[in-house]
C-alpha positions in Angstrom: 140.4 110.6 136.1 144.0 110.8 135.8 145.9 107.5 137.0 148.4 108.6 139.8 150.2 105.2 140.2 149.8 101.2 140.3 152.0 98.6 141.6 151.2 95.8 144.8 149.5 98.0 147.7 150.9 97.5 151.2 150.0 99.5 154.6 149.8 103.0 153.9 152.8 104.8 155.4 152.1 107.5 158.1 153.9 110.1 159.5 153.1 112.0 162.9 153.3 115.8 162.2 150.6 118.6 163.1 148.0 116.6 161.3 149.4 112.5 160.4 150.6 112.7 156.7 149.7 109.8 154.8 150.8 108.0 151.6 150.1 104.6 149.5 153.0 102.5 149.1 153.0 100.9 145.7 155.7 98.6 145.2 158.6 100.9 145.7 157.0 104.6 145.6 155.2 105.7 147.7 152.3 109.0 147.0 150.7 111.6 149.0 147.4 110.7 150.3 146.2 114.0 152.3 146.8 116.1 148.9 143.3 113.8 147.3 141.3 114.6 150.1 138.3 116.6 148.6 139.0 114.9 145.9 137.3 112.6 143.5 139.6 109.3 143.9 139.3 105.8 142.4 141.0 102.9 143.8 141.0 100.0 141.1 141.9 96.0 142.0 143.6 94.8 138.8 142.7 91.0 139.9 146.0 89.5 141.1 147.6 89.2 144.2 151.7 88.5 144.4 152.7 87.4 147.9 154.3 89.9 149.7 157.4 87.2 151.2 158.1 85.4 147.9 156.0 86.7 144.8 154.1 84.0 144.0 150.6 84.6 142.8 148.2 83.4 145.4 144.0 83.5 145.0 143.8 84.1 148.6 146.1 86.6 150.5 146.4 84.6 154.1 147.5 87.0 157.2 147.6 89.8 154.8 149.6 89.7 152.3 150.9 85.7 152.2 150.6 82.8 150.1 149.3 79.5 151.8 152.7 77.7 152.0 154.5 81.2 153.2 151.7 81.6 155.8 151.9 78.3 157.3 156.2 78.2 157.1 156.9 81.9 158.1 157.5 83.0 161.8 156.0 86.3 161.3 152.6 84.0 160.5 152.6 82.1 163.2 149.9 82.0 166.3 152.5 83.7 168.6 152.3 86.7 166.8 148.8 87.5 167.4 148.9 86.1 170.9 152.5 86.5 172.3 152.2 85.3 175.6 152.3 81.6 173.2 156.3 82.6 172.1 158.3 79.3 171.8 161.1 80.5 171.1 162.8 79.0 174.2 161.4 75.7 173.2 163.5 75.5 170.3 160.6 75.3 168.1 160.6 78.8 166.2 159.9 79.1 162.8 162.9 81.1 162.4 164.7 81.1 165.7 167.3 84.4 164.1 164.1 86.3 163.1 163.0 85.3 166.5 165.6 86.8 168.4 166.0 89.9 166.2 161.9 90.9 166.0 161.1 89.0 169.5 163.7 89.5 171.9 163.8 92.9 171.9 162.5 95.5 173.8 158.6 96.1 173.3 156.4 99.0 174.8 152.9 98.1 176.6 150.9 101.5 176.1 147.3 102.8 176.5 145.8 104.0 173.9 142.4 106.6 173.0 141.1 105.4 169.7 137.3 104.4 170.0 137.8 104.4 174.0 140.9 103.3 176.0 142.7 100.3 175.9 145.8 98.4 175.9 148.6 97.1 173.3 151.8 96.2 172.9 154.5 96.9 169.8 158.4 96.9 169.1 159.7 99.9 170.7 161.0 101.0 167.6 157.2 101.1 166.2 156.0 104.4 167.8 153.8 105.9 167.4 153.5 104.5 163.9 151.2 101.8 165.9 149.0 104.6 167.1 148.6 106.6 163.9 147.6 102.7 162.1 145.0 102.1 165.3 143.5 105.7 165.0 144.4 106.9 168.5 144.0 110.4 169.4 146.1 110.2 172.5 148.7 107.4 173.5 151.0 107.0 176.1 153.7 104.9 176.8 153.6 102.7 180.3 156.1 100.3 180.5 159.4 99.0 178.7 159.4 95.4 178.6 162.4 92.8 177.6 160.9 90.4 175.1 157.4 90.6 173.2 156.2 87.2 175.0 156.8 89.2 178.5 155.3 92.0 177.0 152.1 89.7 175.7 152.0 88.5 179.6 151.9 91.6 181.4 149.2 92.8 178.7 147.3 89.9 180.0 147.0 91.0 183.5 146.4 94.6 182.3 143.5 93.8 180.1 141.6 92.9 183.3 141.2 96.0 183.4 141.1 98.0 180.4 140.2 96.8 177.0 142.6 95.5 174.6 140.5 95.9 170.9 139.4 99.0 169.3 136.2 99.2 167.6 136.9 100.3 164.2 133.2 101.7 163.5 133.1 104.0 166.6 136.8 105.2 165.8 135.5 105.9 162.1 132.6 107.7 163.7 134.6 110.3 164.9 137.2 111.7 167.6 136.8 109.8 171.2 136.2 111.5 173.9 139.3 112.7 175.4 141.0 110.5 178.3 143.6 111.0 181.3 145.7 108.4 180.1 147.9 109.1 183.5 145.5 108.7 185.4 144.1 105.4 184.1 148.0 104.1 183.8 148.1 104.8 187.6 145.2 103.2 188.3 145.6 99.7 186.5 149.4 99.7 187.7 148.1 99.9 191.2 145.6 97.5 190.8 147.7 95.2 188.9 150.8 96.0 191.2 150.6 92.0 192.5 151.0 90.5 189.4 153.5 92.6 187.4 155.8 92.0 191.0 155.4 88.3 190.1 156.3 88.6 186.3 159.2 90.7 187.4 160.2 88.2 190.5 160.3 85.2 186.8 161.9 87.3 184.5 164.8 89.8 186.5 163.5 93.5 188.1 165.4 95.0 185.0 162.6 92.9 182.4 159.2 95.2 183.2 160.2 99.2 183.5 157.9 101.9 184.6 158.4 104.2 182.0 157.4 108.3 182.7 156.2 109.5 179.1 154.3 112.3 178.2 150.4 111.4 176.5 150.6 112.2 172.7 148.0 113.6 170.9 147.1 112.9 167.3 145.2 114.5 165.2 143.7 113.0 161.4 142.7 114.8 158.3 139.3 114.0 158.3 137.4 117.0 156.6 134.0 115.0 158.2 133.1 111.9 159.8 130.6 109.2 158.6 127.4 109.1 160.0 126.8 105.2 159.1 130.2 103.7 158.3 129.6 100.9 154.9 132.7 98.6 154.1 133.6 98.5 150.6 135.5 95.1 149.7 137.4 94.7 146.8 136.7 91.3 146.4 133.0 92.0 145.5 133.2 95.5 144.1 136.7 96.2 142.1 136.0 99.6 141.7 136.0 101.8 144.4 134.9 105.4 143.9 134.1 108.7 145.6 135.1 112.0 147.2 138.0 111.3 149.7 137.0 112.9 153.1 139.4 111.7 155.7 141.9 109.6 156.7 142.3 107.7 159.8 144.3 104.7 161.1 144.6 102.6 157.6 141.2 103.2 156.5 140.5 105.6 153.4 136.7 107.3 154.4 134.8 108.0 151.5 131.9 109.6 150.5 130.6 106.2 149.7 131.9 104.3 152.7 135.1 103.2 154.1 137.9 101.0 153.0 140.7 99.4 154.9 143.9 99.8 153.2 146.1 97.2 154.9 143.8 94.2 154.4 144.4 94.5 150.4 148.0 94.3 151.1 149.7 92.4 148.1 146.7 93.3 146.1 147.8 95.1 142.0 145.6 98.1 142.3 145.8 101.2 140.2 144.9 104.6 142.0 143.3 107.8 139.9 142.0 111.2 140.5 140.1 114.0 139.2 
């Protein structure tokens, strides 16, 4: 084995092209992922974690990648992150009401998405399709431009009565879903849902919730073949992680001996080799 670099592991970055081009980000440099695949490669956790905000050394990584007092003092750790429709902002009780404004009111993009099946999500505008390529979507498609992320965590509400809003990471490692008409789906839950986003653009100004006209996207991974059974290898337990790279997909490395998620070691000192 030959050690190809070390340094604090974050998200993998990934790049939409023919196939999605990957590579780890360790500290500062980053290296080519899809170039290993066929490969023998060796992921090694040198047993410390340096939080990813401040650099202290932490036991625990908290909301991937954070130290306990960061996690509980940092805006982009609190609840309204996962569940935006909860922003505060406008209570005068953010975290960080200038990191507020700059990463929360600004416009975000409600989409579907084909990864294990349809569904629905929110991100920054700015953050596609980088969202789809880390969820493992096949096909995504914008829907609608929306002001602020809390509106945008609102109008998600009403649309995930009607299409899912989680992907199941086992059926998407499984192999390609089925392909959708995301049109026609968007047409369908915007007609259903045609009441309520009236009444969220009636509280927040016509000009707050767009119809957007996008094109679907398709993506395809370089997965040379998919897992029948899909095993988790943790870190924690096993510090060595070992086999012949055979795909890529979303933030997961897929092995021959099972699958690893890369962005939930973030801020983990791991050393990466291959033969």
């Amino acid at each position: 084995m030959q050690e190809l670099g070390r340094g604090a592991l974050t998200k993998m970055a990934a790049r939409l092209d023919d196939t999605v081009q990957y590579a780890f980000r360790l500290d500062d440099a980053e290296l080519p992922v899809n170039p290993l695949i066929g490969k023998s490669v060796r992921l090694e956790y040198l047993g410390a974690i340096h939080c990813t905000h401040c650099g202290r050394k932490t036991r625990k990584s908290f909301s991937q990648g954070y130290c306990y007092p960061c996690f509980t003092k940092l805006p982009e750790c609190d609840s309204c992150i996962v569940s935006p429709e909860k922003c505060h902002h406008e209570l005068g009780t953010c975290r960080d009401p200038q990191w507020g404004a700059d990463f929360c009111m600004t416009d975000h993009i409600v989409y579907l998405a084909n990864s294990s099946g349809l569904k629905v999500g929110i991100t920054r505008a700015t953050q596609l399709p980088t969202r789809w390529l880390d969820q493992g979507a096949s096909q995504g498609l914008p829907i609608l431009r929306v002001a602020t992320r809390q509106q945008s965590g609102l109008v998600e509400d009403l649309l995930r009565s009607q299409v899912p809003d989680r992907t199941n990471w086992r059926a998407m490692l499984k192999g390609e879903a089925e392909p959708a008409d995301l049109k026609e789906t968007r047409d369908r839950i915007l007609d259903v849902c045609a009441e309520g986003l009236l009444a969220l653009q009636q509280r927040f100004g016509l000009q707050a919730i767009q119809t957007l006209d996008a094109d679907v996207v398709q993506i395809r991974y370089p997965v040379e073949v998919y897992p029948t059974k899909v095993a988790s290898h943790d870190l924690e337990k096993t510090p060595v992680v070992e086999g012949t790279l055979i795909g890529i997909k979303g933030q997961y490395l897929m092995f021959d001996t099972g699958v690893i998620n890369i962005r939930k070691y973030t801020a983990y000192q791991v050393a990466v080799s291959a033969a």
